[in-house]
N, C-alpha and C positions, 0 to 999 in steps of 0.2 A: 818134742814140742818145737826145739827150735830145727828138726827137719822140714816139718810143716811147715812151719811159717818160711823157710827158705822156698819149699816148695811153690807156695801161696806166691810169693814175688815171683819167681819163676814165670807160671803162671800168668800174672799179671803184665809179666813185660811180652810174652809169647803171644801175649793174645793182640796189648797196643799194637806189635808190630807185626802180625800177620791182618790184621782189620785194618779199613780205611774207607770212606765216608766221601767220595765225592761231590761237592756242591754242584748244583744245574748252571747250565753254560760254560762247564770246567773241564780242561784235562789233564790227566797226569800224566808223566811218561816213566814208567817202571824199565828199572836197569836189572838185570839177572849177572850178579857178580862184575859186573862194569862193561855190560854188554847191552842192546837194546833188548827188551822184551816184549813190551807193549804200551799198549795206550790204554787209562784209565776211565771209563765212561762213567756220568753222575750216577750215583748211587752206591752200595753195599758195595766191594768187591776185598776179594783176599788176597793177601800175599804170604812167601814161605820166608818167617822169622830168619834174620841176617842172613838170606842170602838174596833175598828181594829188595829192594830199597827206590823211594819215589826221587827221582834224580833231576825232574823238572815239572812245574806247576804253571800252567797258559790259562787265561782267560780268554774265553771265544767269544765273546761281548766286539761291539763296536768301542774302535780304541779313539780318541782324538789325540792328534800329537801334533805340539806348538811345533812349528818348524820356527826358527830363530830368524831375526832382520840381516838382511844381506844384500850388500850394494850389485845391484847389475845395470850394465853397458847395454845401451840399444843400439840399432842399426846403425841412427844416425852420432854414433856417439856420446848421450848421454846419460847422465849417470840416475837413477833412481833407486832409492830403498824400498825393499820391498820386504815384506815379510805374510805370513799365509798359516793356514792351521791345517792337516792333511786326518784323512780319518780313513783307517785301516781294522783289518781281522784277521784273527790267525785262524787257519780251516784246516791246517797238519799241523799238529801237535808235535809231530816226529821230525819233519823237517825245521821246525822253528828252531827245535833243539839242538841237532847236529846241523843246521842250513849255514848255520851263521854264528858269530859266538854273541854278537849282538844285532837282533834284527832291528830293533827302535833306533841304536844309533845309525845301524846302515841305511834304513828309509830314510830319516832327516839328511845324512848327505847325500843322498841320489837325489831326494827333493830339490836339496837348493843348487845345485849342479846340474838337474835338469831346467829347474827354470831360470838360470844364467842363459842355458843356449837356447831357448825357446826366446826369453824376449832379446836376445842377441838376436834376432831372428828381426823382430819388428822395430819398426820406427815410433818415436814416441807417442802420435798423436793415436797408431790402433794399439797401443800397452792398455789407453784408457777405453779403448771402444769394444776390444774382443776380448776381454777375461774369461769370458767362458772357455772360449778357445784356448786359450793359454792353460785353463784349469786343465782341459780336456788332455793336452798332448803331455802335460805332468802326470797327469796319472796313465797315460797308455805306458809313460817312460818307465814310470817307476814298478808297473804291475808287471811288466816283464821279466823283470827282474827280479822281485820279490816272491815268484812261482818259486825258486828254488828253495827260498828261506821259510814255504808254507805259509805264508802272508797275503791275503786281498787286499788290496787297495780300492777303497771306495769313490774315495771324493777327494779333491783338492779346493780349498778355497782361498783366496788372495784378498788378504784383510786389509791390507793397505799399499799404497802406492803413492810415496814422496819422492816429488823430483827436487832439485835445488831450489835457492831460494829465487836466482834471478829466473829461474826456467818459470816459478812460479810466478814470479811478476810480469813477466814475456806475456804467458799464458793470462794473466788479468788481462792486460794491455790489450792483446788479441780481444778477449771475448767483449770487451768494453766497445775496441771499435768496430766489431759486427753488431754491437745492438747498436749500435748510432748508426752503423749502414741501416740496419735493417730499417731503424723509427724513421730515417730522411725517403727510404725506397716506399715504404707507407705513407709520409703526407706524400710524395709528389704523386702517388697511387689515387690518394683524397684527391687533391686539385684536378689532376686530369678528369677524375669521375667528374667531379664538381664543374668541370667547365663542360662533361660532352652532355650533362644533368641539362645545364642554363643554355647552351647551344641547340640541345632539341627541345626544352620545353620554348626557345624564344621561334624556333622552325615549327613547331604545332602551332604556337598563337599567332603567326602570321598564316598560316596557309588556314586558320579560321578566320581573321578578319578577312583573308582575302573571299573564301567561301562567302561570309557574311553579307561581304559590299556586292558580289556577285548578285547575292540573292535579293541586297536592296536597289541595282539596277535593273532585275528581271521587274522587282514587284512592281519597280516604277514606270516601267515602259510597258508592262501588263496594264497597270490601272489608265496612263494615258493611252493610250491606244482604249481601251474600256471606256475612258471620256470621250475620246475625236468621237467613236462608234454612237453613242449616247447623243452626243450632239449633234451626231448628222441627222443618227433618226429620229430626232425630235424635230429638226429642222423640216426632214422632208417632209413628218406629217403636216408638221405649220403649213409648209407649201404644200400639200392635197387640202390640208383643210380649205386653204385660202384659196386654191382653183374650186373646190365645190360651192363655197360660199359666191364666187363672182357668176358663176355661172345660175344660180336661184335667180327668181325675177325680181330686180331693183338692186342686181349684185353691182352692175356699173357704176351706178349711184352713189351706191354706196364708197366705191373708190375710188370717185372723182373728190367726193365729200372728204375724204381721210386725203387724198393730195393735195387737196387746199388745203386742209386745216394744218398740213406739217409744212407748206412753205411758209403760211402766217406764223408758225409756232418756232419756225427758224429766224423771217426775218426780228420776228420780237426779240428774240435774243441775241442777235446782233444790236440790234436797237438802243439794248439794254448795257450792251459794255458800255463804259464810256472813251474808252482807248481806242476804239473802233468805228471808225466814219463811214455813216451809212449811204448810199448813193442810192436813191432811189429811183427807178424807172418811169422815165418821163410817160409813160404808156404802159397804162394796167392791162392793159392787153393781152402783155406780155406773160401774163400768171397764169391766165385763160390758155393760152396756147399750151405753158407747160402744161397743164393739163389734160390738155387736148392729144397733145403729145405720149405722156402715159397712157391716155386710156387707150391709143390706136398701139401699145405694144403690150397690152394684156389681153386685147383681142388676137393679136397675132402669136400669142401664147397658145390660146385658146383656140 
């Protein structure tokens, strides 16, 4: 009975240590008497009791790893704190193992040791304008060198960037007075619009009133000149009418009649001012003759 049950434990330890269970995205790295032997992929696999033994256990997952705050020097001399988060993977299980005796601590100091000399590299004003940049040449730094130790390096990121306090206040001061450049270089932008605005709209309304008066001297010396023409040829007809009229029989008469009646029709109104001293012609004669007078130059018309 109690061989059994010796046996039974036996048994049970031979079996824990020759089994083993690997979880997915995992590896193990099995030593053969303190030698390497291999690599454990997820799932079932066996080992040979005390003389196999798992000597290292990796996660191949995506790892983030804080990298720690650390002051660095720029070109121009100043100081900033900077701190970042780096995210890596382990792709050789084998090298991770013997690469390095610690690969997490070794990538946190190549990190911050590379980006000492990368923003030792730039001046302050592109630390804030090319981060990318700066991620980029941290990780080309750091992946080269972490080939040996079985490690990817994915990504770098640069979570903050504190300069001093006066740098900070420099750095207000600056951006305060480019926007007050900037808001005085916009109104004098307005005004100028605004005056070249009121300077062509006052050049259109003058070159229309001038069109305008153009057009009201054309219209005018259009319609008088339309009047002279109007009035002459009303005139000339009067004068045909009035040669056809003298010439019918009893036309003389007739114009002797109308030149009397307009020197009587004259002298009455002299007559009639009383400001006006009338001198009357000692010899009526004299009426007669004018008359006689006109009618010998309507004949000579005629």
């Amino acid at each position: 009975m109690e061989i059994a049950l010796v046996l039974l434990v036996v048994a049970v330890i031979f079996v824990t240590q020759s089994v083993r269970v690997v979880p997915q995205q995992h590896a193990w790295v099995i030593e053969r008497l303190g030698k390497y032997l291999g690599t454990l992929t997820p799932g079932l696999n066996f080992l040979v009791p005390f003389i196999d033994r798992v000597a290292y256990k990796h996660v191949l997952k995506e790892i983030p790893l804080d990298i720690p705050s650390q002051v660095c020097i720029t070109r121009d001399n100043t100081q900033l704190q900077v701190d970042g988060i780096l995210y890596f993977q382990v792709t050789d299980a084998m090298r991770a193992s013997y690469g390095s005796s610690n690969y997490i601590v070794a990538i946190s100091q190549l990190a911050q040791t590379s980006l000492r000399s990368v923003i030792g590299k730039l001046e302050l004003d592109k630390t804030f304008e090319e981060r990318d940049i700066i991620n980029a040449q941290v990780v080309a730094a750091i992946d080269e060198a972490a080939l040996n130790w079985g490690v990817k390096v994915l990504r770098y990121e640069i979570k903050d960037l504190t300069p001093p306090k006066e740098i900070l206040h420099a750095m207000q001061a600056q951006i305060t007075a480019e926007r007050e450049k900037r808001a005085l270089i916009a109104a004098s932008e307005g005004r100028r619009q605004e005056q070249i605005n009121i300077a062509t709209g006052e050049r259109e309304a003058f070159i229309a009133r001038s069109e305008g008066e153009k057009q009201a001297v054309i219209n005018k010396a259009e319609g008088e000149a339309a009047s002279i023409t109007a009035v002459a040829n009303a005139t000339a007809q009067a004068i045909e009418r009035i040669a056809a009229a003298i010439r019918q029989p009893g036309g003389e008469q007739a114009v002797q009649l109308k030149v009397a009646e307009r020197a009587v029709d004259a002298y009455s109104r002299v007559a009639a001012d009383a400001t006006t001293t009338l001198i009357i012609p000692g010899n009526m004669s004299e009426v007669s003759t004018l008359i006689g007078t006109a009618m010998k130059m309507v004949q000579s018309v005629k």
